[in-house]
C-alpha positions in Angstrom: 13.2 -15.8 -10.3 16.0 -13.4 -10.4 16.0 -11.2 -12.9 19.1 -8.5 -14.3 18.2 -4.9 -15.4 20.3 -2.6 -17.3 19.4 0.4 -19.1 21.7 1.4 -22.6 19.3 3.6 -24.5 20.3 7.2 -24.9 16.9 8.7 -26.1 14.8 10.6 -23.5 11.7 8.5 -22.2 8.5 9.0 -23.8 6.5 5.9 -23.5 2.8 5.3 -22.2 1.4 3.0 -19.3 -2.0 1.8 -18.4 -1.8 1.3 -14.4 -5.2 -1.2 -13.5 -7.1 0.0 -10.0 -5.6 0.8 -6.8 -5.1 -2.0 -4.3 -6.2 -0.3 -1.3 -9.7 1.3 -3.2 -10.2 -2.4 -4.6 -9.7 -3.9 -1.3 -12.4 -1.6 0.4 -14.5 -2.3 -2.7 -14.8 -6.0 -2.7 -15.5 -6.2 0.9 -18.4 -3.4 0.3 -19.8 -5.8 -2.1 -19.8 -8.4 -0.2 -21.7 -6.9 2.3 -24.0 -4.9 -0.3 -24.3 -7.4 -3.4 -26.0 -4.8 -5.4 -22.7 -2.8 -5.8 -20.4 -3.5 -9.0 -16.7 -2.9 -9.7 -14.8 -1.4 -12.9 -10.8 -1.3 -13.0 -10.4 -3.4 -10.0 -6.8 -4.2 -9.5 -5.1 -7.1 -10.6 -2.8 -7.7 -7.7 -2.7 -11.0 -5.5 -3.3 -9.0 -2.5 -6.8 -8.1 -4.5 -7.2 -11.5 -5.2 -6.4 -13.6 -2.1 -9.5 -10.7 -0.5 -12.3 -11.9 -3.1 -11.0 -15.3 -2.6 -11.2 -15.0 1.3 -14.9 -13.5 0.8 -16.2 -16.2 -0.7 -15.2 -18.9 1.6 -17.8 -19.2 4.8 -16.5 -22.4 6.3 -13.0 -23.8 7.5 -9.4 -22.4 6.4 -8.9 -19.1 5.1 -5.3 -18.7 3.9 -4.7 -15.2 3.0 -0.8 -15.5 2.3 1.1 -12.5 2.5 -1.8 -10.0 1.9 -1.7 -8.1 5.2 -4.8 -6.1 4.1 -7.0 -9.0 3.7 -5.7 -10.4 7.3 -7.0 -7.1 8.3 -10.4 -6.6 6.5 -11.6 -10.2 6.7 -10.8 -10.5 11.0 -13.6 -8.0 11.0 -15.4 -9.1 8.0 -15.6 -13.2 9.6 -16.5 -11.9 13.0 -19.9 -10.1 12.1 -21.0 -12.9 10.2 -23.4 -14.8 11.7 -23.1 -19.0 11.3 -20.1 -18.3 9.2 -16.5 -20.0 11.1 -13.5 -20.0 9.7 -9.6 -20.2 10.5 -8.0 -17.0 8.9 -4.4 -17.6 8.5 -1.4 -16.5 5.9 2.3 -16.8 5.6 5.0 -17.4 8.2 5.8 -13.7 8.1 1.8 -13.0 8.8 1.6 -14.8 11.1 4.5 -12.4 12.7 2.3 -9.6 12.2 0.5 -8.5 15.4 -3.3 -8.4 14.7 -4.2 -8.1 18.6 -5.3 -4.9 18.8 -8.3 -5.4 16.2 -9.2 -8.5 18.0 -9.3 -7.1 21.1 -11.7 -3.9 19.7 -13.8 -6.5 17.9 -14.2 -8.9 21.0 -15.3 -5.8 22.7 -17.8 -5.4 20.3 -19.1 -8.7 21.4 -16.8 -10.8 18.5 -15.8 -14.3 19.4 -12.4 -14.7 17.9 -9.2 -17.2 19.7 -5.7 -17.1 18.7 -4.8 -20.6 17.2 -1.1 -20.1 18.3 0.4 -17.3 19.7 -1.3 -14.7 21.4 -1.9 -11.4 19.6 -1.0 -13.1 16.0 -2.5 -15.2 13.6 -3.6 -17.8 13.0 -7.5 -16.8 14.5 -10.3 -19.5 14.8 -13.3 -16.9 14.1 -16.9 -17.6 14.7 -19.3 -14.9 13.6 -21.8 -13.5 15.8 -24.2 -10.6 15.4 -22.2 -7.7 17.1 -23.7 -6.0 19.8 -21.4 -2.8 20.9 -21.7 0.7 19.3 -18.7 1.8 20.3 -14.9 1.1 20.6 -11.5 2.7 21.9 -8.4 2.2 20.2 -4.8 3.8 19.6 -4.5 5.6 16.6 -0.8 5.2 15.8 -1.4 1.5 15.1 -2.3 0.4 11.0 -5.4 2.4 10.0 -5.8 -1.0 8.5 -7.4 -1.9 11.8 -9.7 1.8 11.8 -10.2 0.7 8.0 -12.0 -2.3 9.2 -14.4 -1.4 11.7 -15.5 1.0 10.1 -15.9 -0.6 6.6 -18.2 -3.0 8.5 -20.0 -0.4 11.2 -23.0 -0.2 8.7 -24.3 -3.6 9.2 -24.4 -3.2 13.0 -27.7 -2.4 14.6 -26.8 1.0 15.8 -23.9 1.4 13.6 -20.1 2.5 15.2 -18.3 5.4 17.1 -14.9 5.0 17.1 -12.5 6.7 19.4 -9.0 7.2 18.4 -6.4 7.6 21.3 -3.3 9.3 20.5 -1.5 10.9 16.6 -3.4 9.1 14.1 -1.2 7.5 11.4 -2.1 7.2 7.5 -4.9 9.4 7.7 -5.6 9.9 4.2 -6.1 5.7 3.9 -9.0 6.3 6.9 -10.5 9.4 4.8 -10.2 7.0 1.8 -12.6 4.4 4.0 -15.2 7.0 4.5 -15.2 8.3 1.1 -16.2 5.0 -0.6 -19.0 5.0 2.3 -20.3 8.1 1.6 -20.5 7.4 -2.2 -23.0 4.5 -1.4 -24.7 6.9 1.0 -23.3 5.8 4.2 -23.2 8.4 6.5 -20.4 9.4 8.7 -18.3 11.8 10.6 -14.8 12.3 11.5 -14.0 14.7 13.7 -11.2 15.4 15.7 -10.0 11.9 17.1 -13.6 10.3 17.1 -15.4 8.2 13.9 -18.9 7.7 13.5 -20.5 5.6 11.0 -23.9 5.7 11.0 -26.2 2.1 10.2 -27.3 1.3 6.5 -29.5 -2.3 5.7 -29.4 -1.6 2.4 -28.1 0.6 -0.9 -28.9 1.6 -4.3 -27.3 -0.1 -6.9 -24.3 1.5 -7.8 -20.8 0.9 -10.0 -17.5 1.8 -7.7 -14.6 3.0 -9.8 -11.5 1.9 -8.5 -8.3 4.7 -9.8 -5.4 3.5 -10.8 -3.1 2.8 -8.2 -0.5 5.9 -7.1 1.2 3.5 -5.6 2.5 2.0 -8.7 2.8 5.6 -10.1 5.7 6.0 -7.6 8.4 3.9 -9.5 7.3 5.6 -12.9 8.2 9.2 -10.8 11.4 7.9 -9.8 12.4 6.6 -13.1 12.1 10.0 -14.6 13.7 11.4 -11.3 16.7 9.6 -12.6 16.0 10.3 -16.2 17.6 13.4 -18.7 15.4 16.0 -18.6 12.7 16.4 -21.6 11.9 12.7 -20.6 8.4 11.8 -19.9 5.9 9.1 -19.3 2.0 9.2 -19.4 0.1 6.7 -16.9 -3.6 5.9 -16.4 -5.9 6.7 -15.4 -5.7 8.9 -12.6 -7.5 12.1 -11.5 -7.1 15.0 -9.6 -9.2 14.6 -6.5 -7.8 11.2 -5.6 -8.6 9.3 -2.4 -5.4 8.2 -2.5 -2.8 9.7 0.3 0.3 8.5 -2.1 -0.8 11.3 -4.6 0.9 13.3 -2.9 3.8 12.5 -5.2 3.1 15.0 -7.2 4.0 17.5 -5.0 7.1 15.8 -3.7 8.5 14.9 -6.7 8.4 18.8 -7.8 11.5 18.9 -5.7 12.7 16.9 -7.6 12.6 18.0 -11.2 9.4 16.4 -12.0 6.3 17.9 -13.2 2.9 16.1 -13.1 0.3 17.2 -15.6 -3.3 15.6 -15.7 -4.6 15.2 -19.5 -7.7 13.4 -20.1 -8.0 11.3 -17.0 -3.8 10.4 -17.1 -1.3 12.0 -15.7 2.1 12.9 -17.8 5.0 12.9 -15.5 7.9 14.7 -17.4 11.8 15.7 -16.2 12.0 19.7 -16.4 15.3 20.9 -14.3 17.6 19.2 -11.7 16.8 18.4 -8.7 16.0 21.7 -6.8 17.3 20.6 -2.9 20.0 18.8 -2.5 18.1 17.2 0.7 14.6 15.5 1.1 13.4 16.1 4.4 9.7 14.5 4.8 7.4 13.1 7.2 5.2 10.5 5.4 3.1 9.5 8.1 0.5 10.1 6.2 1.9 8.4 3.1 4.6 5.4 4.4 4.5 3.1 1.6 6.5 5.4 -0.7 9.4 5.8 1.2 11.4 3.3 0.1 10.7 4.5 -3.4 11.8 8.2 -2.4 15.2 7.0 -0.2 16.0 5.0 -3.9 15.5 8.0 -5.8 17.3 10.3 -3.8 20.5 8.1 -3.6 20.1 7.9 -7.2 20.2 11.3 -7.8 23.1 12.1 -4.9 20.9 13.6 -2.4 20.8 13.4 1.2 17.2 12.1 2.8 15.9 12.5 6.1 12.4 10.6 6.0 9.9 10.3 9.0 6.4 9.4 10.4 7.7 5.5 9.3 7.0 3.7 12.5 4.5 1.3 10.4 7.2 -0.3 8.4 8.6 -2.3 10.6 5.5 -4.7 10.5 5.2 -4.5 7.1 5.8 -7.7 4.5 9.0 -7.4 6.3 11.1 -5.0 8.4 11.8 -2.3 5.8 13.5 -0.2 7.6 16.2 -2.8 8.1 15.8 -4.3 5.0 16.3 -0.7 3.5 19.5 -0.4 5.3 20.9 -3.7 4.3 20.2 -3.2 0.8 21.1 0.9 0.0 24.5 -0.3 1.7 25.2 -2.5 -0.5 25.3 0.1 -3.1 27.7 1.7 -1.0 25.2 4.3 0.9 25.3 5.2 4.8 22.2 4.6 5.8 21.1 5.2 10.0 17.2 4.0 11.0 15.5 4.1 14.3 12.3 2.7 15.0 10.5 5.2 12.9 13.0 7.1 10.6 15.2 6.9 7.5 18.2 8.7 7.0 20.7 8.6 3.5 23.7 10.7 3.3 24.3 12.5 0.0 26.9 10.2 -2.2 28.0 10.2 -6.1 29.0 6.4 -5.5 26.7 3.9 -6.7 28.3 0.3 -7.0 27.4 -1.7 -9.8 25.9 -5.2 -10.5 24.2 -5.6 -6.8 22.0 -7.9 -6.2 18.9 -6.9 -4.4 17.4 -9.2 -2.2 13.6 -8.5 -1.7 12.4 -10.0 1.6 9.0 -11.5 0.1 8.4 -7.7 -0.1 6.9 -6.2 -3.4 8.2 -2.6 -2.5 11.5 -3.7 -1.9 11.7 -4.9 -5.5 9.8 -2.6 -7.5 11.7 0.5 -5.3 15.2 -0.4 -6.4 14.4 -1.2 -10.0 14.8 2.3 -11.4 19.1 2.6 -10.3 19.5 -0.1 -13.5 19.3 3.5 -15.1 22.2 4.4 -13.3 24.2 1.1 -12.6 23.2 -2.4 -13.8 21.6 -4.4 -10.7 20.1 -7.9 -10.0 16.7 -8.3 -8.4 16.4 -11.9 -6.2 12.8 -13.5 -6.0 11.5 -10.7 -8.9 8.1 -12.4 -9.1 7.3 -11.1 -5.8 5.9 -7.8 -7.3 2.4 -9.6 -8.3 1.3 -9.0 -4.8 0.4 -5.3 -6.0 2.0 -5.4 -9.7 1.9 -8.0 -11.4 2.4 -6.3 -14.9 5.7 -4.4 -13.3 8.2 -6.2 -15.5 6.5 -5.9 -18.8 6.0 -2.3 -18.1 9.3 -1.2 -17.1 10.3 -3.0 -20.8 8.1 -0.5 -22.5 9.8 1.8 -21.2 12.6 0.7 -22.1 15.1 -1.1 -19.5 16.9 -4.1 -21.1 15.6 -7.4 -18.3 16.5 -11.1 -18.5 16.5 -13.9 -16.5 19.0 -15.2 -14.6 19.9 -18.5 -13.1 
């Protein structure tokens, strides 16, 4: 599906989204559930990633195709292997099956896991045959995907003596590990993170209990750069959102102060709303604490004219694809100079945005949900649009109450 987005209207924004629950808190959820059946779930996201994981849960025997949901991959290597009599085939899409996994398998074969490679070594596909896991503690590098740190630790309360985990290295996406513990503290799980070391402490059973999932910030972050790019006295209100999130993208609020947007929390949303011009004329941030928003940012600041200088992005390259390639391939085509390294982003300042582009998206949701808000600037063309469902699928009909102008094109 290739869609065209323009935007004619010249009144200020002032429109009002409802934003279901964050992917990466619903993730975390469903496989607590499955491990604690007396735990329930309100505002769970929507997304296929969130799908294709309660899907994957429920299958004990034979192929588990995950597609592109990396998380999933992730979350149910660990989940399969401490199963005991469960084994299944976890597999997913040809790019997935380019995304190295070894490093999990090797901590959970340690553990006493039995897991193969059904192809190449370090990848999927993995033949997994759950086993009751012995080991109570692990080694690991810490500037690999938390996802893998996510993992073990999501499923360290169901081993006998529970898990100590220690972290060699700069640990990456810390606020997604913090996020980890957080929803297993709230159904009494104990733990401790200290310093580079986890412990999660055993738990046979809890209390019944409903886990709220917030809306995603995620999503929130192509709302901030719409109004980025919007006249000021625009605004938009999302939900529902709070102020002590879990979420390590929240920190748009403070980033996006820079530039000209002010976040204010009302009644369990958040009203983001254009108050002055941007107030730097560059971006300079590490985000490894927060990767999944750069794209989003490098769009927004090209938008606006500013230069960018973004760090701490040495995940990205094994993401849904290569995005800091594919971020290079596709601000040039607007006509920006754009230099990457293995870990780094860097736009120079430009008033020169070319018109009609067509954005090719790489089978990555960011990549087409990121460039969506420059049809406010210059009219663009989005290849393979429906790819946003793997997080968003309401992205579309949202951006139409806000009013961009979207058809279909063949």
């Amino acid at each position: 599906m290739k869609l065209s987005l323009s935007f004619t209207s010249d009144t200020l924004l002032d429109t009002a989204i409802t934003i279901t629950g964050s992917k990466s808190e619903t993730n975390r959820m469903l496989l607590l559930q499955a491990l604690y059946p007396s735990l329930s779930i309100e505002n769970a996201s929507n997304s296929d990633d969130a799908e294709a994981m309660q899907k994957g849960l429920g299958i004990t025997q034979g192929k588990v195709d995950i597609h592109h949901a990396g998380t999933a991959m992730r979350f149910l290597t660990a989940f399969f292997a401490t199963q005991e009599g469960k084994e299944v085939t976890l597999t997913g899409s040809e790019r997935m099956q380019q995304r190295p996994i070894g490093v999990l398998v090797e901590a959970l074969r340690h553990l006493g896991a039995e897991i193969t490679y059904a192809a190449k070594e370090g990848y999927p596909p993995l033949v997994i045959k759950g086993t009751v896991v012995s080991g109570k503690k692990v080694r690991l590098p810490a500037d690999v995907s938390s996802q893998y740190i996510s993992a073990l630790c999501l499923m360290a309360p169901g081993f006998p003596e529970g898990l100590q985990i220690d972290l060699e290295g700069k640990i990456t996406s810390v606020p997604y590990i913090k996020m980890t513990l957080a929803l297993l503290n709230e159904i009494g799980v104990e733990t401790v993170f200290q310093g580079n070391q986890i412990t999660v402490s055993p738990k046979a059973k809890v209390t019944s209990k409903t886990l709220v999932a917030e809306s995603d910030w995620s999503a929130a972050s192509y709302f901030y750069s719409i109004v980025a790019l919007s006249d000021i006295g625009s605004k938009i209100q999302l939900s529902t959102y709070k102020k002590a999130s879990l979420q390590g993208d929240s920190v748009l609020q403070e980033i996006y102060q820079d530039l000209g947007v002010r976040t204010l929390f009302q009644n369990g949303a958040i009203v983001l709303e254009k108050i002055a011009v941007a107030q730097t004329d560059k971006l300079v941030l590490d985000l490894s604490n927060a990767p999944d928003i750069a794209q989003t940012l490098a769009v927004t600041c090209f938008g606006l004219g500013l230069g960018t200088h973004l760090t701490g992005l040495h995940t990205l390259p094994i993401k849904e694809t290569d995005r800091l390639g594919a971020m290079k391939t596709e601000l040039e085509k607007f006509g920006a100079q754009v230099r990457i390294d293995h870990e780094s982003l860097r736009v120079a300042p430009s008033n020169v945005i070319k018109r009609g582009v067509i954005v090719d998206t790489y089978n990555d949701h960011r990549m087409a949900m990121a460039f969506a808000p420059l049809a406010l600037k210059e009219g663009l063309m989005i290849n393979d649009a429906g790819v946003v469902s793997k997080s968003y699928p309401d992205f579309w009909k949202d951006l139409k109450k806000v009013g961009f102008e979207i058809t279909e094109v063949s």
